[in-house]
Kinemage of the C-alpha trace (Angstrom):
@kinemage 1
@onewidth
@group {chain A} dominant
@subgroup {mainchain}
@vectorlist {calphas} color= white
{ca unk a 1} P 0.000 0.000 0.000
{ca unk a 2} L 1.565 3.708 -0.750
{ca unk a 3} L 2.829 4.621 2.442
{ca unk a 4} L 4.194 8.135 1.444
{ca unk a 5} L 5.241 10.311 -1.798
{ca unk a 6} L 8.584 12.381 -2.196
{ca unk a 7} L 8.370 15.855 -3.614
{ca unk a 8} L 11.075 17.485 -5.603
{ca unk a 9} L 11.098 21.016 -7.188
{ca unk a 10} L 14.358 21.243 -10.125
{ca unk a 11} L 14.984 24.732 -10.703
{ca unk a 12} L 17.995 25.714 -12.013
{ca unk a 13} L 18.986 28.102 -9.030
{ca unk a 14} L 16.495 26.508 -6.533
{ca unk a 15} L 15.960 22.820 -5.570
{ca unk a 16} L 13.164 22.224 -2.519
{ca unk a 17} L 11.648 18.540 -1.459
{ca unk a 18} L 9.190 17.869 0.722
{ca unk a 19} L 7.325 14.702 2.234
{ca unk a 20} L 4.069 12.897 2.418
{ca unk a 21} L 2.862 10.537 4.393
{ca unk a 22} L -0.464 8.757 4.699
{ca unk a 23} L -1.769 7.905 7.984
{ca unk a 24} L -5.805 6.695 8.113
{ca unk a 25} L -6.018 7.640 4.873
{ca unk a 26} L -4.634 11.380 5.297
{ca unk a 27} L -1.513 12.539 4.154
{ca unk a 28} L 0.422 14.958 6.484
{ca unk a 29} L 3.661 16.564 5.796
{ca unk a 30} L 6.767 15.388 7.555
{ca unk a 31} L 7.757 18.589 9.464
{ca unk a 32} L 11.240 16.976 10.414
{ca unk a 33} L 14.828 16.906 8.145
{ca unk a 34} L 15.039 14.054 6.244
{ca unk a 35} L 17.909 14.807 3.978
{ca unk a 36} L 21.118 16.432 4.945
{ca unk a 37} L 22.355 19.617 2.410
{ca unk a 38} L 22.864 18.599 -1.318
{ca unk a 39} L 25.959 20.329 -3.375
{ca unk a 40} L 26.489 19.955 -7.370
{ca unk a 41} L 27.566 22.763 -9.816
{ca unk a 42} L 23.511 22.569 -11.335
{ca unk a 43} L 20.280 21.238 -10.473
{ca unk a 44} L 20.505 17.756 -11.604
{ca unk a 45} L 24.090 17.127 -9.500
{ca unk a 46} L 22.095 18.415 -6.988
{ca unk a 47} L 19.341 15.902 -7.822
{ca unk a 48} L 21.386 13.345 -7.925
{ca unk a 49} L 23.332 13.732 -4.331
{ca unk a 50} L 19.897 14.735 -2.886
{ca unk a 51} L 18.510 10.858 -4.131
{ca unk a 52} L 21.566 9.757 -2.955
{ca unk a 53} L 20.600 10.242 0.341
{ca unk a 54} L 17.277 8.625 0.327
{ca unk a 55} L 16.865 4.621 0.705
{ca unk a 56} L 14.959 2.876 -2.132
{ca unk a 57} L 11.990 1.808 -0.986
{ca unk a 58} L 8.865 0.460 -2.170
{ca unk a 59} L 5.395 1.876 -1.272
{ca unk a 60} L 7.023 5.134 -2.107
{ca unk a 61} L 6.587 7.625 -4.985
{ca unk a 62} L 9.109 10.249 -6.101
{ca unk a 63} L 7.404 13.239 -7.923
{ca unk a 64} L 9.731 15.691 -9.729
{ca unk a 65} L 8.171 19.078 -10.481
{ca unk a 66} L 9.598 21.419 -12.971
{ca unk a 67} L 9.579 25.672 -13.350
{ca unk a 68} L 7.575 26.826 -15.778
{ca unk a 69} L 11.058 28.307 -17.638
{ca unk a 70} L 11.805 24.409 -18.306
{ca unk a 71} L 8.952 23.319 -20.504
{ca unk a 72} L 6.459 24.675 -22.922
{ca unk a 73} L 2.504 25.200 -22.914
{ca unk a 74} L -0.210 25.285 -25.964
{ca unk a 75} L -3.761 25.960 -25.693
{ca unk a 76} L -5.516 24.853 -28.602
{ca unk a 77} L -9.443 25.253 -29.356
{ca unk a 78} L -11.546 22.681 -31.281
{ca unk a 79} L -15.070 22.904 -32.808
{ca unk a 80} L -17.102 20.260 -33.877
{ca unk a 81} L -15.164 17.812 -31.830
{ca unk a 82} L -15.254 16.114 -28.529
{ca unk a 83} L -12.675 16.368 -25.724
{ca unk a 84} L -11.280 12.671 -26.153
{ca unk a 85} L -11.469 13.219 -30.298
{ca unk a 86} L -9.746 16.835 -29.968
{ca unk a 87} L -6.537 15.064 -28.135
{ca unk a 88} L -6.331 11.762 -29.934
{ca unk a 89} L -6.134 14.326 -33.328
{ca unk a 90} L -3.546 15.993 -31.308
{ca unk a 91} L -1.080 13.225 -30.406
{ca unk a 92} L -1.540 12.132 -33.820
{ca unk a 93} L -0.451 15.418 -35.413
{ca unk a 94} L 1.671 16.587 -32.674
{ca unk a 95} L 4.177 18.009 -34.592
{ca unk a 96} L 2.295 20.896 -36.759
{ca unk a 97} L 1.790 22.275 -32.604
{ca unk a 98} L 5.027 22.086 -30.902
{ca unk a 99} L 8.058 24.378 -32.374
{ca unk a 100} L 10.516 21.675 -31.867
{ca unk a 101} L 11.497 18.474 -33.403
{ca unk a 102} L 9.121 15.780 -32.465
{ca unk a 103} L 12.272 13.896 -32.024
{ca unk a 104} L 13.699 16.565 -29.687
{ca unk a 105} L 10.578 16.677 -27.124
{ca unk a 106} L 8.836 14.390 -24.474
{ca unk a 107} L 5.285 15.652 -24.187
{ca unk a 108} L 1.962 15.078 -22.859
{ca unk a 109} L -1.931 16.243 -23.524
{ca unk a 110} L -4.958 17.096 -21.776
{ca unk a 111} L -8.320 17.670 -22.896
{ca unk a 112} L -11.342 19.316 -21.543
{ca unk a 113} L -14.293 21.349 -22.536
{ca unk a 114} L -14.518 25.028 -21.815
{ca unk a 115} L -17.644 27.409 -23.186
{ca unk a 116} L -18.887 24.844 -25.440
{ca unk a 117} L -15.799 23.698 -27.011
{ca unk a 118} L -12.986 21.517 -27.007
{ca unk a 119} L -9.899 22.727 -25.281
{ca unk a 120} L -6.434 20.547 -25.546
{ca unk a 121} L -3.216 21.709 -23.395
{ca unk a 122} L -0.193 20.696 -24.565
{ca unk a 123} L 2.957 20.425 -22.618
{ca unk a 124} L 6.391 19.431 -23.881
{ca unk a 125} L 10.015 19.709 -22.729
{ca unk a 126} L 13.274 18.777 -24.222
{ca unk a 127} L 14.225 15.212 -24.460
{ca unk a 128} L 17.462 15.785 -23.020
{ca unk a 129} L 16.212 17.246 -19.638
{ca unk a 130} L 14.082 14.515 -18.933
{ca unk a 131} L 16.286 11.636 -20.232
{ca unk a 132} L 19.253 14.030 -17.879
{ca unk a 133} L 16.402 13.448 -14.997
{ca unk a 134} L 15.623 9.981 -15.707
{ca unk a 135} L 19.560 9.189 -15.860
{ca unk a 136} L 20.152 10.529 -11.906
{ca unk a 137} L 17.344 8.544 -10.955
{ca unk a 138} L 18.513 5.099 -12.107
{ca unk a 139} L 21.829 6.180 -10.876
{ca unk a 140} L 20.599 6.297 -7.711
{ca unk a 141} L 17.948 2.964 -7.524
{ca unk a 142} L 15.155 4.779 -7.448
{ca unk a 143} L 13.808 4.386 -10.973
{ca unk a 144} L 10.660 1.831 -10.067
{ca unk a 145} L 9.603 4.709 -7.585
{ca unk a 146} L 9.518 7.609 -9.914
{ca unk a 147} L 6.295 8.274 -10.686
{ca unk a 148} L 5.872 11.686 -12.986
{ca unk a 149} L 7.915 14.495 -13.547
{ca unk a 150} L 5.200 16.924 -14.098
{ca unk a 151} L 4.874 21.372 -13.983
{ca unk a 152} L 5.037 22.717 -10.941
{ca unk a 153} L 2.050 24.377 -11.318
{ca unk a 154} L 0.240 21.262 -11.601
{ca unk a 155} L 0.936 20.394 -8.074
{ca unk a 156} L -0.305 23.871 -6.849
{ca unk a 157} L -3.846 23.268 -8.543
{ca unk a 158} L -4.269 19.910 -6.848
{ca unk a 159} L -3.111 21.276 -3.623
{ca unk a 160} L -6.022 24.117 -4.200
{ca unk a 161} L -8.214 21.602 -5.113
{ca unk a 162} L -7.929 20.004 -1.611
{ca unk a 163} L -9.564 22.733 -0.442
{ca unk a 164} L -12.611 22.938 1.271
{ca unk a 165} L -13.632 26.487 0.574
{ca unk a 166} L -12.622 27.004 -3.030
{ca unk a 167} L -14.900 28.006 -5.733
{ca unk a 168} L -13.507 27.346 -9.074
{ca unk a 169} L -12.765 28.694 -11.620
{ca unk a 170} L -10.289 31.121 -10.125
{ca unk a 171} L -6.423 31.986 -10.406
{ca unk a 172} L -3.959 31.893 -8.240
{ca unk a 173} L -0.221 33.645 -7.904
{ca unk a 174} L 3.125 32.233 -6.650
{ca unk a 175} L 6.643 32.846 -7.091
{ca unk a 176} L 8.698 30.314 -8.926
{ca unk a 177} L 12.326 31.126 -9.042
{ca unk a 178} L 11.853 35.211 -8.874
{ca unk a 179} L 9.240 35.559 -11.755
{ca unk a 180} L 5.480 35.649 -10.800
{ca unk a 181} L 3.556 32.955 -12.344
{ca unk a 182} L -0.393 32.724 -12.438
{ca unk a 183} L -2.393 29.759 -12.204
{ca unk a 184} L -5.165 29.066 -14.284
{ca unk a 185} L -7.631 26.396 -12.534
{ca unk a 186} L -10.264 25.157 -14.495
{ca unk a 187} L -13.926 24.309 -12.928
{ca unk a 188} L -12.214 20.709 -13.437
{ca unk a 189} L -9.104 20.585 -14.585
{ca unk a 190} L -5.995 22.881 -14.793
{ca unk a 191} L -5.654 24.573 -17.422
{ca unk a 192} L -2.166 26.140 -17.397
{ca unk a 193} L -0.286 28.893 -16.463
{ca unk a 194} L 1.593 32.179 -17.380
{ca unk a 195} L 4.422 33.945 -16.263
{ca unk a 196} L 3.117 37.318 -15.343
{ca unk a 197} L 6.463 39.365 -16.059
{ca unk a 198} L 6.752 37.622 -19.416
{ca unk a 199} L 3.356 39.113 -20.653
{ca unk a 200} L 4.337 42.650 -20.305
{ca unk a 201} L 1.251 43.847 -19.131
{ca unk a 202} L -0.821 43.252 -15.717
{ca unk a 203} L -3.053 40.333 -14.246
{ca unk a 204} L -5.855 41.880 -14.547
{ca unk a 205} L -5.363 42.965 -18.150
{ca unk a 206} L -3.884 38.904 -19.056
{ca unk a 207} L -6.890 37.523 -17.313
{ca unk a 208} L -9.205 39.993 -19.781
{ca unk a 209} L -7.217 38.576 -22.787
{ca unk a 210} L -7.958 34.820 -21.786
{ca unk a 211} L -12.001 35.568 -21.656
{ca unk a 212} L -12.201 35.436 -18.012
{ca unk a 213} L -14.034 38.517 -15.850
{ca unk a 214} L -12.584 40.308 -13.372
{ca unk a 215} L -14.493 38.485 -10.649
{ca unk a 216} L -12.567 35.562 -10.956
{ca unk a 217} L -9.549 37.412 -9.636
{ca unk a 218} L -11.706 37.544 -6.245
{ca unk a 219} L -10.259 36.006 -4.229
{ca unk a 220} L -6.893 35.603 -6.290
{ca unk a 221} L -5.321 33.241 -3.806
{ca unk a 222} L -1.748 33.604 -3.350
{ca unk a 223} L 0.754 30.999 -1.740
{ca unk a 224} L 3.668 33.130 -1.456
{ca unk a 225} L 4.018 36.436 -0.435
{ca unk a 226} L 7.178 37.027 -2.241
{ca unk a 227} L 5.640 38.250 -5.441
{ca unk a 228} L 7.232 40.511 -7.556
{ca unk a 229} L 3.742 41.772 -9.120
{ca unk a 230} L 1.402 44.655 -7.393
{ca unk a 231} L -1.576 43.323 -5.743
{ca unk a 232} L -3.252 46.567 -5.263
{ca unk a 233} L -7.501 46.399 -5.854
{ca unk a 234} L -6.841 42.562 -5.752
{ca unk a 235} L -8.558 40.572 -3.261
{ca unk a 236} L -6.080 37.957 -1.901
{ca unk a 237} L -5.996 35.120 0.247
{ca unk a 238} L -3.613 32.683 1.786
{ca unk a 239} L -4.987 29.158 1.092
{ca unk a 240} L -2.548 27.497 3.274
{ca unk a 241} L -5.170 29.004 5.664
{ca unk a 242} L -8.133 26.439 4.286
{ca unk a 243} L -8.756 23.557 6.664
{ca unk a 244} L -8.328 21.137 4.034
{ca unk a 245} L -4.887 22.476 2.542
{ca unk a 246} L -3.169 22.972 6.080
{ca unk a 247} L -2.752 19.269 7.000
{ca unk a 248} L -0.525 19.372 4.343
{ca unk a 249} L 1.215 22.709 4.482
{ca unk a 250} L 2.032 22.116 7.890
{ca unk a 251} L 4.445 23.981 10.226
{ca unk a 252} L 6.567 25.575 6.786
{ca unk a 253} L 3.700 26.311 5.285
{ca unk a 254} L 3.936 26.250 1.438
{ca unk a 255} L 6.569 25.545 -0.659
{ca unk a 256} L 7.780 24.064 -4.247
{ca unk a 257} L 8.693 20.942 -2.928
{ca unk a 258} L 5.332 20.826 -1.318
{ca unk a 259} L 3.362 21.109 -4.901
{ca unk a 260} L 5.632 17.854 -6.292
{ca unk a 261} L 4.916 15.750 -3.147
{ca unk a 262} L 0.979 16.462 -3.710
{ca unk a 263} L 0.986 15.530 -7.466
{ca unk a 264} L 1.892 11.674 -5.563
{ca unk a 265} L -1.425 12.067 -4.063
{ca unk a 266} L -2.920 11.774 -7.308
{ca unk a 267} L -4.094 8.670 -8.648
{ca unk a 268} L -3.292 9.510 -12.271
{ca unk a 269} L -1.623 13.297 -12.847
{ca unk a 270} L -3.213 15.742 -15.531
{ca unk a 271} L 0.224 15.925 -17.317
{ca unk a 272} L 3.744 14.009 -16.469
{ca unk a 273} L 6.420 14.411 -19.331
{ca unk a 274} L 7.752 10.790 -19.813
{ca unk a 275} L 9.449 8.144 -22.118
{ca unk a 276} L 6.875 6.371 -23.183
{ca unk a 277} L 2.469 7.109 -23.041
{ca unk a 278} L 0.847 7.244 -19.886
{ca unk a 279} L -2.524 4.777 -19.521
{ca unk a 280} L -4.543 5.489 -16.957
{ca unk a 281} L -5.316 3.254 -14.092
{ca unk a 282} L -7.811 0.485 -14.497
{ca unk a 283} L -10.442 2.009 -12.500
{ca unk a 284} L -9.791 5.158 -13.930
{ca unk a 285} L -10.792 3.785 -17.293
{ca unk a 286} L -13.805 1.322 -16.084
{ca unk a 287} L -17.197 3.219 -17.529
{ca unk a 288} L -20.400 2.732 -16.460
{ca unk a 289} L -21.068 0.206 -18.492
{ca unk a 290} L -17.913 -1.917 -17.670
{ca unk a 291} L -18.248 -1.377 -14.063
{ca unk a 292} L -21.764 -2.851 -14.682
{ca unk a 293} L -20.387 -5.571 -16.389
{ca unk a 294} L -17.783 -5.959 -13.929
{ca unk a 295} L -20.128 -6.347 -10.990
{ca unk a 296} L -22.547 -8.352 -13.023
{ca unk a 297} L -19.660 -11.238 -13.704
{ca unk a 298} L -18.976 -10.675 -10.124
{ca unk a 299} L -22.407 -11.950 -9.056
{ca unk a 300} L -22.076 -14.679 -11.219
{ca unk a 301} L -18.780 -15.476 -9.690
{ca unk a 302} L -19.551 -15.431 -6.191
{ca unk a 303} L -23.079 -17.448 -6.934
{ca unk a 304} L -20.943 -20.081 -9.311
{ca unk a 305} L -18.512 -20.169 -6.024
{ca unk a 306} L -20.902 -20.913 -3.519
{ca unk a 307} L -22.700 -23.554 -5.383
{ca unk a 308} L -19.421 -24.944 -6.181
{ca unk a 309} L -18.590 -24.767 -2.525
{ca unk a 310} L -21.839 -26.767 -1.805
{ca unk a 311} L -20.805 -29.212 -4.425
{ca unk a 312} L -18.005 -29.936 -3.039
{ca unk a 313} L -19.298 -30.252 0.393
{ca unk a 314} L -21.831 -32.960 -1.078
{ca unk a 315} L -18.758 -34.655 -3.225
{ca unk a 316} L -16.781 -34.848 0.165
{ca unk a 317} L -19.966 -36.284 2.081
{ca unk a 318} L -20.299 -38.580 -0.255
{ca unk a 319} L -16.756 -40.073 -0.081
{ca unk a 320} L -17.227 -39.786 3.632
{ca unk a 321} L -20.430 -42.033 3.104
{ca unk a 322} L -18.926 -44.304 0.380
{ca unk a 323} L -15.741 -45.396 3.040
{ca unk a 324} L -18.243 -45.842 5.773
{ca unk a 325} L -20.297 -48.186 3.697
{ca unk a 326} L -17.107 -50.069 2.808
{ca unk a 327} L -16.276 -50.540 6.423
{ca unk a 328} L -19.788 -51.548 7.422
{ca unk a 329} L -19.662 -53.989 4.021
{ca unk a 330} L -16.135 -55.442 5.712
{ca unk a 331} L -17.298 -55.962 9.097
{ca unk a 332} L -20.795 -57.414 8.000
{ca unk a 333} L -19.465 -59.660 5.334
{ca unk a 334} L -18.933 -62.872 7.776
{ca unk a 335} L -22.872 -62.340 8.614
{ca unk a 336} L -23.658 -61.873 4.803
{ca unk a 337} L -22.331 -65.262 4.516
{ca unk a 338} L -24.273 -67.056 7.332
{ca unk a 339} L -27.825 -65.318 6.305
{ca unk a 340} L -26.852 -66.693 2.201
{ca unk a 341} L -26.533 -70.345 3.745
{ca unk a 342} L -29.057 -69.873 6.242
{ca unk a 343} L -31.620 -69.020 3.386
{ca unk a 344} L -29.960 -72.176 1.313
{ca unk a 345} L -31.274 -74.446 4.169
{ca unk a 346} L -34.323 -73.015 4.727
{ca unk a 347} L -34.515 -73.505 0.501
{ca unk a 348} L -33.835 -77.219 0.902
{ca unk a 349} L -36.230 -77.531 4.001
{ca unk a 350} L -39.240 -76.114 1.821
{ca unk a 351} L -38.310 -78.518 -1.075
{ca unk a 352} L -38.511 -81.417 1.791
{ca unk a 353} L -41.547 -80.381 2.861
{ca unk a 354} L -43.247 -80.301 -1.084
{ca unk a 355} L -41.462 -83.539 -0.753
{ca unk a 356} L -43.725 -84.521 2.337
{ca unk a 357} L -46.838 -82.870 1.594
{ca unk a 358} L -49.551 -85.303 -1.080
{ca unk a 359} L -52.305 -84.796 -2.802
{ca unk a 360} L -54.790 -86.950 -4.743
{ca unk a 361} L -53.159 -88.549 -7.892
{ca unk a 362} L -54.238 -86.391 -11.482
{ca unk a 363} L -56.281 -88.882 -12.702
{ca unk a 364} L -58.255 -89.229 -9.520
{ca unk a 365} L -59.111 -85.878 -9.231
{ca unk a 366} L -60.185 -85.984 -13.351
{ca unk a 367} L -62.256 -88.920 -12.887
{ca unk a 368} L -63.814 -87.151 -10.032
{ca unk a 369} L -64.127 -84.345 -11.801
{ca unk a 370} L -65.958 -85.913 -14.381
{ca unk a 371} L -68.027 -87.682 -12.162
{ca unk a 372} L -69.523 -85.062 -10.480
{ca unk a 373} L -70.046 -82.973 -13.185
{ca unk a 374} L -74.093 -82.641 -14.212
{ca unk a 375} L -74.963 -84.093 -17.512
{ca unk a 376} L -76.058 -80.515 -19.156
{ca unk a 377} L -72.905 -79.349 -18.511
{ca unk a 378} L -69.409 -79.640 -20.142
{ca unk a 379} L -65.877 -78.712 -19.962
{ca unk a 380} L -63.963 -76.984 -22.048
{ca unk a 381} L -60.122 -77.128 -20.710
{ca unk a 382} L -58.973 -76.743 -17.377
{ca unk a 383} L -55.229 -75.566 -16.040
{ca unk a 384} L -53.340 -76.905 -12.548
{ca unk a 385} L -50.955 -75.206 -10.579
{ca unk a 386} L -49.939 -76.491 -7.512
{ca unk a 387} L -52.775 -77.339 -5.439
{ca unk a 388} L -55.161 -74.820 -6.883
{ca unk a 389} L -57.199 -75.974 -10.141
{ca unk a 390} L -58.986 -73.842 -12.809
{ca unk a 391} L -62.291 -75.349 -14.919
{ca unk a 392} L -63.648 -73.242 -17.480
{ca unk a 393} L -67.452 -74.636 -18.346
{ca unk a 394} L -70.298 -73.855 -20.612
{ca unk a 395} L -73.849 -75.415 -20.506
{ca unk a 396} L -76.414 -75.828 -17.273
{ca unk a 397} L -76.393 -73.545 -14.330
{ca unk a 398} L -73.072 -72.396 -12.720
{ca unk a 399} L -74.792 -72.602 -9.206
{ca unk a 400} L -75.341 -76.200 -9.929
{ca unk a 401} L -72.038 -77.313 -11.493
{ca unk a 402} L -70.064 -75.601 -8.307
{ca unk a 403} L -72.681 -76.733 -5.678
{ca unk a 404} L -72.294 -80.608 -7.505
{ca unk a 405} L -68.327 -79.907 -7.253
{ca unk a 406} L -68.091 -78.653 -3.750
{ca unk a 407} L -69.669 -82.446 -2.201
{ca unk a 408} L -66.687 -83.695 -3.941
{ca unk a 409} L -64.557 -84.828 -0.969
{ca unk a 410} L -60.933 -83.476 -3.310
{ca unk a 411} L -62.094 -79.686 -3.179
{ca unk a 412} L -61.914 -77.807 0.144
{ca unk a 413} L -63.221 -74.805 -1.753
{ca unk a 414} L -65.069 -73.761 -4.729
{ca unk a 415} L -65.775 -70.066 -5.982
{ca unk a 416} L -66.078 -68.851 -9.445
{ca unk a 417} L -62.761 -66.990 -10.982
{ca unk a 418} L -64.890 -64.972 -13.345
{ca unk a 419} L -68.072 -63.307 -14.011
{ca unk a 420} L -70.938 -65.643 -15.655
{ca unk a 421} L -71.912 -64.625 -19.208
{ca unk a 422} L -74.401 -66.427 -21.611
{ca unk a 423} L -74.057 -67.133 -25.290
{ca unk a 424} L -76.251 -66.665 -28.150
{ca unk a 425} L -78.111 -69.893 -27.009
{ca unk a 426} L -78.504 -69.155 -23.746
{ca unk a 427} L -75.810 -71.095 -22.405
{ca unk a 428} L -73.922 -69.949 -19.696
{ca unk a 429} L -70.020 -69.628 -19.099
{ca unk a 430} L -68.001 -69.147 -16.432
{ca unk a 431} L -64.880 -70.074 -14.750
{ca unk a 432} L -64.656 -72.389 -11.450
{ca unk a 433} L -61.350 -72.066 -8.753
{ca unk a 434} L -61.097 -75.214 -7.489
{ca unk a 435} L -58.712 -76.058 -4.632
{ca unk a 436} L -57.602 -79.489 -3.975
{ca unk a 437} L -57.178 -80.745 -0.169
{ca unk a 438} L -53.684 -81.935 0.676
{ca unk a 439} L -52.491 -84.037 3.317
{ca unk a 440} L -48.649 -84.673 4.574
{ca unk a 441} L -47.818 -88.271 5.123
{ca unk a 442} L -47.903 -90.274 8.367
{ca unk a 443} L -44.847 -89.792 10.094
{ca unk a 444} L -43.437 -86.650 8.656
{ca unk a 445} L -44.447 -84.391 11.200
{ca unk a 446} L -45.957 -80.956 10.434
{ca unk a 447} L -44.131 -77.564 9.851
């Protein structure tokens, strides 16, 4: 997690640092001496044995801030186009809006919109600076922890912005190396600045030439009293003074070092002059729709999980139940044997007992059969199974054939197996159950 950010301000006669660090999700500024005093013949000697002093660590960023005398701005206007369109045709063109070699420059865009139209700041420096930069930071093992070398004035609008009293848009005035510089911020963005002595002509009258009124100027806030410009019939104030700005000003109130340690504090800078293109973070570049998406396969994720989790539960109860029935099959398996032969014997003991058990002899119970039978009646075919025979008869009365059968002494019972239905004739069919007594042998024993 980013524990703190490093600020450093490279002017060529001035070089300030200051430090961040977060606590609860604040940042403060560390009030003590960290570094000891830096010498070097120019500012990036004096880079390089300030970094010298300083431990690589991660969890850190190093900002580097640069005067406004060490890199160029453009303000271009576009109609008919949107912000994102207006910069992508400026990276792609860069070189009809910069008055250098392409091949000379690092440089970085910004878009926004402004009265209706598309506004696109450009800011470029030379390629040897930064690569000079770049250089005394490897030198020194810090290179994974630099994280933007970026104007100045950058830093100064995102300190404003911390504010919790500031109405924007509105300008503001420091002093960056002896020359006044003012700060244009944006109702969202920065949008540049100016150095006042340059212009040859007053605030008031360079803030009439950019479109603004005059009541943006009030308040003009200004974070250094050292200002070589008049501020007479200007409304000023300090906003090192604003609740949410003095956490980090702290005991020395502001400084330059103090605007590169805050440009750490943002999560992607406005503009940071590098090797190679910025992209901005993922959730910087999630839109609606994506984060929709996003939270959407989420869902599914974390319902997919938890059946999955379930499943598995039921997968490991059923091993669990599997090995249990496997022990219960080993220990029962010498009592699986006994009840198989148990239910052997009690096989061969029925077969003995069909062995035991008589009944009349086939053609007996025919010829008795026939016997009793009345004369108007006759039978068609007849089945046997077991003790239990079925007679199916047409002719005479049903009552009569069964009542005839039943003072047979072979039959212990006689009931029809199916309804009685009549012919064309008149004749009546039907079905007799007739059950034949059995007796076991003398001697056997019973069951």
């Amino acid at each position: 997690m980013l524990g703190e950010t490093v600020g450093i301000f490279l002017g060529e006669q001035q070089l300030s640092y200051a430090l961040l660090k977060r606590e609860f999700n604040r940042w403060s500024r560390q009030e003590t001496v960290v570094y000891g005093e830096t010498g070097g013949r120019n500012s990036l000697e004096r880079l390089g044995s300030l970094l010298a002093q300083l431990k690589p660590r991660r969890g850190r960023r190093l900002c580097i801030a640069l005067p406004r005398n060490r890199y160029f701005l453009r303000d271009l206007k576009f109609q008919g186009l949107s912000p994102e369109e207006a910069e992508s045709a400026v990276r792609l063109s860069i070189g009809t809006h910069v008055h250098l070699p392409v091949e000379d420059i690092y440089f970085d865009c910004s878009s926004y919109e402004s009265d209706g139209q598309s506004r696109v700041l450009i800011a470029y420096a030379k390629r040897g600076l930064i690569d000079s930069i770049v250089e005394q930071v490897e030198k020194t093992g810090h290179r994974k922890s630099l994280y933007c070398i970026s104007p100045c004035s950058l830093g100064a609008d995102i300190l404003l912005r911390k504010g919790n009293s500031v109405t924007f848009p509105c300008f503001s005035l420091y002093n960056e190396e002896g020359e006044a510089v003012l700060n244009i911020h944006g109702r969202d963005v920065w949008q540049g600045c100016h150095v006042v002595s340059a212009s040859g002509c007053g605030i008031q009258d360079m803030v009439k030439r950019m479109g603004y009124g005059p009541e943006v100027l009030e308040p003009l806030f200004v974070f250094d009293s050292k200002d070589t410009v008049s501020l007479s019939d200007i409304g000023t104030v300090n906003p090192c003074e604003d609740p949410g700005v003095e956490a980090m000003c702290g005991k020395g109130g502001f400084s330059h070092g103090l605007c590169a340690a805050v440009l750490g504090t943002s999560a992607f800078p406005q503009i940071a002059l590098q090797q190679k293109e910025r992209r901005k973070p993922l959730h910087l570049r999630i839109n609606t729709m994506q984060l929709a998406v996003v939270g959407l396969f989420a869902l599914l994720v974390i319902f997919t999980g938890n059946r999955l989790f379930h499943l598995m539960e039921v997968s490991r109860q059923y091993n669990t139940n599997v090995t249990a029935i496997k022990q219960l099959q080993t220990r029962f398996a010498p009592l699986k044997a006994k009840m198989e032969k148990l239910q052997k014997l009690r096989a061969i003991e029925q077969d003995m007992v069909d062995f035991l058990i008589e009944r009349p002899p086939l053609l007996d119970i025919l010829k008795e059969l026939a016997e009793k039978t009345p004369m108007d009646a006759w039978i068609r075919y007849f089945t046997l199974r077991g003790n239990v025979l079925k007679v199916s008869a047409e002719g005479g009365s049903a009552v009569n054939t069964m009542e005839a059968w039943r003072r047979s002494r072979f039959f212990s019972s006689v009931k029809l197996a199916s309804p009685v239905t009549k012919d064309r004739q008149g004749k009546e069919r039907y079905t007799v159950e007739l059950r034949i007594r059995t007796f076991i042998k003398q001697g056997a024993g019973r069951r």
